[in-house]
C-alpha positions in Angstrom: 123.1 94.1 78.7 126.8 95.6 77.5 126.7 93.2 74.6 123.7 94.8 73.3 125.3 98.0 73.6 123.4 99.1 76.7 125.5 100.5 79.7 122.3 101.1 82.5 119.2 100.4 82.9 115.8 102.4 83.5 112.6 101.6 84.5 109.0 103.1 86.4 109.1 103.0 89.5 105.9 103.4 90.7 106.0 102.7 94.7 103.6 99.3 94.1 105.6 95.8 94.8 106.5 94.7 91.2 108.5 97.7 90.4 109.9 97.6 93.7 111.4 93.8 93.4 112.5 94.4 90.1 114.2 96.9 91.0 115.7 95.3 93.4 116.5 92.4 91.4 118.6 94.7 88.9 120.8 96.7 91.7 121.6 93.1 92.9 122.8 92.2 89.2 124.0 95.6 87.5 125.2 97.9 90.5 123.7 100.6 92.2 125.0 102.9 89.1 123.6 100.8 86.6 120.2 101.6 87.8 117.5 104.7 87.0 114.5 104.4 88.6 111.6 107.0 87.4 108.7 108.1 88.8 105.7 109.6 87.0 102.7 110.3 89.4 99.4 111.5 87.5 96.4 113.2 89.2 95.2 109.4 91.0 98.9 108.5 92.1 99.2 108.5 96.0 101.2 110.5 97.7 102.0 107.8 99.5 103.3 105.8 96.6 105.4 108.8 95.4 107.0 108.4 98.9 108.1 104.6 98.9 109.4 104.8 95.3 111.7 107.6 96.7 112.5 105.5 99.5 113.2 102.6 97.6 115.6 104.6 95.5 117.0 106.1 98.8 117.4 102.8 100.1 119.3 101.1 97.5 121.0 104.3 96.1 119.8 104.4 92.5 118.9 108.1 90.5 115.7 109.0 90.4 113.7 110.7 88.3 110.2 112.2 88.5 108.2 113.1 86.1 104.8 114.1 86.4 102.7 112.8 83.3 99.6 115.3 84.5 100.2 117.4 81.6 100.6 114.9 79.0 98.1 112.9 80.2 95.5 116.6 80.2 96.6 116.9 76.5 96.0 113.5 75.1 92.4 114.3 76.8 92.2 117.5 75.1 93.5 115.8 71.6 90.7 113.0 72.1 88.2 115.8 73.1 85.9 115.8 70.1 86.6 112.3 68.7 85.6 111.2 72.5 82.7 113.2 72.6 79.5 111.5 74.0 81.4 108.3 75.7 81.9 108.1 79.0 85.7 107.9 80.6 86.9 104.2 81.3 89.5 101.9 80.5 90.8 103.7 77.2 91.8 107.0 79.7 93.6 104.4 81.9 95.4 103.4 78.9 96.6 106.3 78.1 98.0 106.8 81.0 100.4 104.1 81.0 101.2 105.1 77.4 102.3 108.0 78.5 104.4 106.4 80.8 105.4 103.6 78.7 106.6 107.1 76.3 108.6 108.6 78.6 110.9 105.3 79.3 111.3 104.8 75.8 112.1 108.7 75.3 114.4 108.3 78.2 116.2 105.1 76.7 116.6 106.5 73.0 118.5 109.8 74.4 120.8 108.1 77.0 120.9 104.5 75.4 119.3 103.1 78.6 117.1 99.6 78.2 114.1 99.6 79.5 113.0 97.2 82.2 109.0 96.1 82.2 107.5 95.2 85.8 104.7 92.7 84.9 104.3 90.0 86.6 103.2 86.6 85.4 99.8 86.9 86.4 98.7 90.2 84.9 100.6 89.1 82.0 98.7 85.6 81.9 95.1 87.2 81.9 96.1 90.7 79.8 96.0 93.2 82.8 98.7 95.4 81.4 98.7 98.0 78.7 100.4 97.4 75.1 102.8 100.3 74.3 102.3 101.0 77.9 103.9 99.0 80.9 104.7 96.5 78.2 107.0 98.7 76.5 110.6 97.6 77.1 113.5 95.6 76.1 113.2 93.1 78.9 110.7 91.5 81.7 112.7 90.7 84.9 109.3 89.2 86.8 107.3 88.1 84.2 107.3 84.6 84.5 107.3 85.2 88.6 103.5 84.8 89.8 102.2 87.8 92.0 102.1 85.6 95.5 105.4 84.7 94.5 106.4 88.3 94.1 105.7 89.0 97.4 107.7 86.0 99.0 110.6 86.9 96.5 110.4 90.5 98.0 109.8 89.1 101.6 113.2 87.2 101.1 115.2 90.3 99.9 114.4 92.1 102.6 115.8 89.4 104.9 119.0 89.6 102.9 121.5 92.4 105.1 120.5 94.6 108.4 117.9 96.8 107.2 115.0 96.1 104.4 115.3 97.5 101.0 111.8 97.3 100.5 109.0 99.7 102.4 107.1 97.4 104.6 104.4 99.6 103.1 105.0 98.7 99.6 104.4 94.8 101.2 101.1 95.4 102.9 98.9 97.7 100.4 96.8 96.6 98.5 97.7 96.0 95.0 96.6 99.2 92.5 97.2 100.6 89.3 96.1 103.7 90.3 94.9 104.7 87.1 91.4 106.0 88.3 90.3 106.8 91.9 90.1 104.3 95.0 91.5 101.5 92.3 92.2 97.9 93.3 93.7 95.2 91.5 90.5 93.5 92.9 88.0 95.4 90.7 89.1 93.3 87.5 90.6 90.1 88.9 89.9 87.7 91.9 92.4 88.0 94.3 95.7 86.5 93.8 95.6 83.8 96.4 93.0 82.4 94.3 94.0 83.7 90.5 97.7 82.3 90.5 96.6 78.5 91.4 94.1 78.8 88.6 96.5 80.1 86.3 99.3 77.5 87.3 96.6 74.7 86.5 96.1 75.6 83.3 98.9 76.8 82.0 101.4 75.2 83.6 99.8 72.3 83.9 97.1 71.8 81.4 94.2 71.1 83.2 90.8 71.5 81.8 88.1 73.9 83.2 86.5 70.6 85.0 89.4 69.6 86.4 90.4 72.8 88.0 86.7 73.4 89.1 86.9 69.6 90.7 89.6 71.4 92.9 87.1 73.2 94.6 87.4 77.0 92.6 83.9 78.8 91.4 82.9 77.4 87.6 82.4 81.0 86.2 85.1 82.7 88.0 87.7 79.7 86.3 86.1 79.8 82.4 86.6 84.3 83.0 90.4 83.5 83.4 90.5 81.0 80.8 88.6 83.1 78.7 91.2 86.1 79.4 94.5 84.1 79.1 92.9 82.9 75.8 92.0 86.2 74.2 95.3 87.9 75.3 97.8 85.7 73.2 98.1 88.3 70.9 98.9 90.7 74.0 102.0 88.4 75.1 102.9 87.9 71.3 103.8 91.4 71.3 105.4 91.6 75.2 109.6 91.7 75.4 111.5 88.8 76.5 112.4 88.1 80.2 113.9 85.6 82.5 112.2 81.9 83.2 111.4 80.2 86.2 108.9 77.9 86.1 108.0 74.6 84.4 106.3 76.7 81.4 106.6 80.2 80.2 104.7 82.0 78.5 106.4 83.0 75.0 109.0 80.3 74.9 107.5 77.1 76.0 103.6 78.0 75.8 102.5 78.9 72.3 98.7 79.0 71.0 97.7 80.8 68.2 96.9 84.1 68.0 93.5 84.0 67.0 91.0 81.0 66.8 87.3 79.7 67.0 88.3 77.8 70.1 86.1 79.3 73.5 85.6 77.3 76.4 82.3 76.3 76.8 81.6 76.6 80.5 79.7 73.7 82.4 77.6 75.2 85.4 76.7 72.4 87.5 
């Protein structure tokens, strides 16, 4: 970090798991006063994820910042209002919100010389659920080779580490979100992760075909969606900062596929 001329680090701290073990991850390497964490609830943030980032930052004794993005957020709306005209809100407002977000971070590490940590994990980065120029912006990914189940046994772990957990228990037991529209689950765009992350792992870690990882026992059609998604999102990871490895094959530095292609998967429903 010092070598490239960087003194702390900053980064979102949202209240949801990733953020929370990354966090984590950089008071255990940088110090306590190396660390900003920064908030920035919009109008479908909990209240109860405002609370455990706070305590997270409490409990490992970082700064923190909030910084409500409402405002922004209401005048990007008002910006789009007559070019957006007719359409019907949906994953372009959600965007926007983590562009805002993904703003403020860089604002924040252009005035204090701060680098900017991103929070993906490995799995949302594998099938494109994350936001360019949003919670992709940032000068380096501390979890994103680190599969979401693994996430939660990496944060299970740290909180074993010393007398009293660093980590809200409720930041370990809610359901993922990216609270980016109301009652929002991770589980609204991707199978669950007990099943996602072996799927991924097969095929790009291991380079299994669709047959073979259906032979495994997974649903045909749910398998060729995430190959189809980890396909189409190369250009997504192309794009995504560098970050620490940890298993047999990274994506970026030891997976690379073109960009764009006439390959598709043609699915075999038995």
């Amino acid at each position: 970090m010092c070598k490239n001329g960087f003194q702390r680090v900053v980064l979102g701290l949202s209240g949801g798991i990733d953020s929370s073990l990354t966090t984590a991850i950089a008071v255990d390497a940088l110090g306590k006063e190396s660390v900003v964490g920064v908030a920035m609830p919009s109008r479908y943030s909990s209240r109860e994820s405002l609370e455990d980032a706070q305590s997270m930052a409490e409990n490992l004794g970082i700064e923190f910042l909030v910084l409500p993005i409402d405002e922004v957020f209401a005048a990007y709306l008002k910006t789009f209002e007559t070019s957006f005209r007719g359409k019907k809100p949906d994953v372009t407002e959600e965007n926007l919100q983590a562009r805002v977000r993904g703003n403020l971070l860089m604002g924040l590490s252009n005035k204090f010389g701060w680098l900017v940590l991103t929070t993906g994990n490995k799995s949302e980065v594998g099938v494109g659920y994350c936001t360019l120029y949003g919670d992709m912006a940032g000068g380096f990914g501390v979890i994103k080779d680190v599969p979401k189940t693994l996430v939660y046994e990496l944060a299970a772990y740290r909180n074993s580490l010393g007398s009293n957990p660093v980590i809200p228990s409720r930041v370990m037991e809610k359901p993922p979100s990216a609270e980016l529209r109301p009652n929002q689950k991770d589980t609204d765009s991707l199978p669950p992760y007990e099943t996602l992350d072996p799927v991924l792992q097969a095929y790009v870690e291991e380079d299994q075909s669709l047959e073979t990882i259906v032979s495994r026992g997974f649903d045909s059609r749910m398998v060729a969606e995430i190959i189809r998604k980890v396909d189409r999102n190369e250009y997504k990871r192309r794009q995504a900062s560098p970050g620490v490895k940890i298993t047999p094959r990274a994506f970026g530095r030891d997976r690379r596929l073109p960009i764009t292609n006439r390959y598709r998967i043609k699915e075999k429903i038995k």
